[in-house]
C-alpha positions in Angstrom: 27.9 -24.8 78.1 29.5 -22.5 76.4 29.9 -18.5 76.7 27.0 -18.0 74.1 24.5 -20.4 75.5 25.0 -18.9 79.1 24.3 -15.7 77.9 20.9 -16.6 76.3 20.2 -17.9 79.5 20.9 -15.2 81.7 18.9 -12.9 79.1 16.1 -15.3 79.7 16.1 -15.0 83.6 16.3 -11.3 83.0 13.2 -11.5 80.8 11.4 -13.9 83.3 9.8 -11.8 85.5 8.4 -9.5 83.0 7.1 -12.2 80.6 5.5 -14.0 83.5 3.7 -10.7 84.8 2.8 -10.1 80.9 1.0 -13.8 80.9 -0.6 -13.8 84.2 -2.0 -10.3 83.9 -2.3 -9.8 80.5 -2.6 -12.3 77.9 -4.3 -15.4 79.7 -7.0 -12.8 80.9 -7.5 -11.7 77.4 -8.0 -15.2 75.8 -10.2 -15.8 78.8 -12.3 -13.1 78.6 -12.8 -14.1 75.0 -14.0 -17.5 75.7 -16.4 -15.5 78.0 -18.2 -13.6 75.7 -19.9 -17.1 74.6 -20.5 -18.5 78.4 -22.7 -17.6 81.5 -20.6 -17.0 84.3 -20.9 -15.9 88.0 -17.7 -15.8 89.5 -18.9 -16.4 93.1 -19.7 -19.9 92.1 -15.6 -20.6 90.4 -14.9 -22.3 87.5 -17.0 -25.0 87.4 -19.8 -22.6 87.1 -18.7 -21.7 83.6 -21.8 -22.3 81.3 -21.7 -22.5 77.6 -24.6 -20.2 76.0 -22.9 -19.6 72.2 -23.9 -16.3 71.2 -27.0 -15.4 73.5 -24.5 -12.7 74.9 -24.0 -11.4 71.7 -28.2 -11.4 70.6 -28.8 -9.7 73.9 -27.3 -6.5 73.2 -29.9 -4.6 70.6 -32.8 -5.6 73.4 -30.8 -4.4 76.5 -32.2 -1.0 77.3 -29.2 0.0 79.5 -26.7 -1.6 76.6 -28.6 0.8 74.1 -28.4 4.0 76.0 -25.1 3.5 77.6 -23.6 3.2 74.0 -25.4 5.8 72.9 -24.1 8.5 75.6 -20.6 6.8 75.2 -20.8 8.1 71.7 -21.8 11.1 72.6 -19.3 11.9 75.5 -17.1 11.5 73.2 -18.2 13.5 70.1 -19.0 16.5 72.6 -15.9 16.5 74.6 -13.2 15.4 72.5 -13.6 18.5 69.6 -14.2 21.0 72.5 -11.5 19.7 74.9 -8.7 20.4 71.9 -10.1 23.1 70.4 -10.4 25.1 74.5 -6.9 23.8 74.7 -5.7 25.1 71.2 -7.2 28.4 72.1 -5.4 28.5 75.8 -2.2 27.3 74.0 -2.1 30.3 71.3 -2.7 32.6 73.9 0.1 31.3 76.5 2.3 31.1 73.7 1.7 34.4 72.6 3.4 35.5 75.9 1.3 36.1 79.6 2.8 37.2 82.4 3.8 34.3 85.1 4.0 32.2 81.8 5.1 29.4 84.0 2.1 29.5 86.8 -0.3 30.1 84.1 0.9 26.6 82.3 0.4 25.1 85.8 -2.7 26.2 86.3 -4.3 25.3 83.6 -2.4 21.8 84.0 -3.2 21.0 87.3 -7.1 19.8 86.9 -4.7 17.0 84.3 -3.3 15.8 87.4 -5.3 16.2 90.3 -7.3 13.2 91.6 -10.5 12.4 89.6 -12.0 11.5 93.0 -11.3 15.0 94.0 -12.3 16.8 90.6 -16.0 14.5 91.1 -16.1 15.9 94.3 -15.6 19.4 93.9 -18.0 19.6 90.6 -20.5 17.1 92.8 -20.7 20.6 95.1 -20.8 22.8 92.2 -23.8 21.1 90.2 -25.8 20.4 93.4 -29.1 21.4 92.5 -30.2 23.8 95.1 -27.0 24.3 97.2 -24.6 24.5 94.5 -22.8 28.0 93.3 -23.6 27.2 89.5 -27.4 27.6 90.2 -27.2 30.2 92.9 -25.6 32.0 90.5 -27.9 31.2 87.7 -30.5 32.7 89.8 -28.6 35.5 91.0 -29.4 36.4 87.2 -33.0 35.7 86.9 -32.9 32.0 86.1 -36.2 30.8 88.0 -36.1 27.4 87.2 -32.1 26.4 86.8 -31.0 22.7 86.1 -31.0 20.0 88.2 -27.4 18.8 86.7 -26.4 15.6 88.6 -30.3 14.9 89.9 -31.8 15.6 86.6 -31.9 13.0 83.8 -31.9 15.5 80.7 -28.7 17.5 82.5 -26.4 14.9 83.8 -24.6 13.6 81.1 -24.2 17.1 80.4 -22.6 17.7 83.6 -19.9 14.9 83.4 -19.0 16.2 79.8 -18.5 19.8 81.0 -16.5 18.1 84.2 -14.5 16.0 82.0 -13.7 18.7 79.1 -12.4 20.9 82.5 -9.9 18.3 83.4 -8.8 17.5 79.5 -8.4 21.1 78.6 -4.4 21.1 80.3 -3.4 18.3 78.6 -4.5 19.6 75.2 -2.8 23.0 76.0 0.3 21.0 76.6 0.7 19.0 74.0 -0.6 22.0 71.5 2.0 24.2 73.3 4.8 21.6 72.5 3.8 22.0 68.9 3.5 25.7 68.5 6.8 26.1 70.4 8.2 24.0 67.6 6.7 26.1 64.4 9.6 28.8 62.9 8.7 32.2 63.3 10.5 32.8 60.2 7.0 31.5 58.8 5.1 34.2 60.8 7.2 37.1 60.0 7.0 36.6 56.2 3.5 36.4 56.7 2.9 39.4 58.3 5.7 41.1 55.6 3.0 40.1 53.1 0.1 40.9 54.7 -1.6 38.2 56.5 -3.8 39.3 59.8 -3.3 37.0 62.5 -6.3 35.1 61.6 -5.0 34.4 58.5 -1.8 33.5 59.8 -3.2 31.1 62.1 -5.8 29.3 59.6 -2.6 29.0 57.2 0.6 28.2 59.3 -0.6 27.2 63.1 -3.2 24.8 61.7 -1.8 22.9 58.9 1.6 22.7 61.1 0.2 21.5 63.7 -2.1 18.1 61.6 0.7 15.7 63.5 -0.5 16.9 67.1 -4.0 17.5 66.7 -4.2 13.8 64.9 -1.9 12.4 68.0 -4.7 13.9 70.5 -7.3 13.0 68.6 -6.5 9.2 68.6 -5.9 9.5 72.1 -8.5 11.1 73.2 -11.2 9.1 71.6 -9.9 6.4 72.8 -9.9 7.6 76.9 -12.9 9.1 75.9 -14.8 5.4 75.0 -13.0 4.3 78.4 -14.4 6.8 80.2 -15.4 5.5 83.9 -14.6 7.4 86.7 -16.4 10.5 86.7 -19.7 8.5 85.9 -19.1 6.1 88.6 -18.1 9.0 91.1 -20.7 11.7 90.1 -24.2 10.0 89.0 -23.5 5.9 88.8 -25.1 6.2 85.6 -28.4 7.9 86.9 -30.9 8.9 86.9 -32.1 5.7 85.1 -30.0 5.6 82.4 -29.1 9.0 81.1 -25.8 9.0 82.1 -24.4 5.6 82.4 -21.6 4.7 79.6 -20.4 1.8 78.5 -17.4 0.4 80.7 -19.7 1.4 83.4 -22.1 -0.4 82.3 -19.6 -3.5 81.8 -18.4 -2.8 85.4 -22.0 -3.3 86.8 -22.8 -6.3 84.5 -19.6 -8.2 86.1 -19.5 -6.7 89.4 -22.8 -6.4 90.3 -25.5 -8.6 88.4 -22.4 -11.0 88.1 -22.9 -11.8 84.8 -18.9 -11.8 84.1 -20.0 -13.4 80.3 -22.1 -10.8 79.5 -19.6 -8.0 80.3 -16.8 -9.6 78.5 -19.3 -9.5 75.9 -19.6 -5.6 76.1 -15.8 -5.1 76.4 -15.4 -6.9 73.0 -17.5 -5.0 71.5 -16.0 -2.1 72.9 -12.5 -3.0 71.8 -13.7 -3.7 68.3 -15.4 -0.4 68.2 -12.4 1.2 69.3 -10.2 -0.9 66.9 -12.3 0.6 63.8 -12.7 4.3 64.7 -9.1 4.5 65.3 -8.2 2.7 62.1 -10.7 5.2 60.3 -8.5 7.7 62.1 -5.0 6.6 60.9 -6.6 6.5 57.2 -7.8 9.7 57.5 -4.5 11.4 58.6 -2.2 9.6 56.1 -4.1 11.1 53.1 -4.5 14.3 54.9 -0.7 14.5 56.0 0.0 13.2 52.0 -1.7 16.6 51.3 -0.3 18.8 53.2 
């Protein structure tokens, strides 16, 4: 064996560990999920009670109720709280880079709901949106309100109350990321603007925004993708409830495979999902490569 040979194989030993994890947790779930999506399959009963069904999965989905709805309030979730999470964390971002005092604390602040358990932000907005206990409708009546929301407990209010909970906990990481990119725009560019005129408005419609097309495309595909993922606060705050009205998609797949076992119907779901995902991101990138050939 000679020096070159040992070397490869030393490389290979290195590399062992992590291509073994990458195939046991990774890539032989994948293709098995996919041969899923076209069998029956309750996984209390093993392997052998893998049933063949073709594409019954598949033909299921436009007469499953919960399918329906729980797509339909992914896509909503997701069209109400991604624009509002970036544009809330644009705002806070222009303002703390403007200068505040306590910049520091200020940043932290507003960062910390980013980081702090969701099981911990569920609970504390569980308390705020209870429907006759909670401070958000005492308040509410405090100001005349006679008949507030019922939030959490009321079908027409609770997916509302998961977006508002989940735009709270985005808005630090959009102020972050924004931050980064104002921090990094010349003020050279600001100055000559203001030397010829330009209100702050102005300045901000024509410098801050098209300079800042690379981050606001970066959190955009990011956050429409966590934002088709999302799980947690639906699982923690309403289980999807009442009925329907606020159950989303990978909850949905959760309970199809972990609770009406039915682990071929919810890989099912997460393909579609993925493929979904797949195309609005691609739509994305086309859409920022002729707007960043523009500008």
């Amino acid at each position: 064996m000679n020096k070159k040979q040992y070397e490869s194989i030393v490389a290979y030993l290195f590399l062992l560990p992590n291509l073994a994890g990458y195939l046991l947790f990774f890539l032989i779930p994948l293709v098995f999920s996919f041969l899923l999506v076209f069998s029956e399959w309750n996984f209390i009963s093993g392997l052998q009670g893998i049933r063949f069904i073709g594409l019954r999965n598949l033909l299921e989905f436009p007469t499953d109720t919960w399918f329906v709805n729980s797509l339909r309030n992914t896509v909503v979730f997701t069209v109400v709280t991604v624009p509002l999470a970036m544009i809330l964390g644009l705002l806070v971002a222009v303002a703390l880079n403007e200068g505040v005092y306590f910049p520091k604390v200020t940043r932290t602040l507003f960062f910390m709901p980013h980081i702090t358990s969701i099981v911990a932000v569920a609970t504390v907005w569980l308390a705020l949106f209870h429907p006759t206990r909670g401070p958000i409708n005492q308040v509410l009546r405090s100001l005349g309100v006679t008949n507030p929301p019922g939030w959490v407990a009321s079908s027409d209010w609770s997916l509302i109350a998961v977006i508002i909970t989940g735009v709270w906990a985005a808005i630090g990481y959009q102020m972050l990321i924004y931050l980064a990119g104002l921090q990094g725009i010349p003020n050279e560019l600001y100055e000559s603007a203001r030397i010829d005129g330009a209100s702050p408005v102005q300045s901000f419609f024509a410098i801050t925004i098209p300079l800042l097309l690379p981050t606001t495309f970066f959190l955009l595909i990011t956050n429409v993708i966590g934002s088709f993922q999302v799980f947690a606060q639906v699982n923690l705050m309403t289980q999807g409830g009442p009925g329907t009205s606020s159950s989303v998609l990978v909850f949905y797949i959760y309970r199809a495979g972990f609770q009406y076992y039915r682990m071929g119907y919810a890989s099912a779901m997460a393909w579609v999902l993925f493929a979904i995902i797949f195309a609005v991101t691609f739509v994305q990138w086309k859409i920022r490569k002729r707007l960043m050939a523009v500008y």
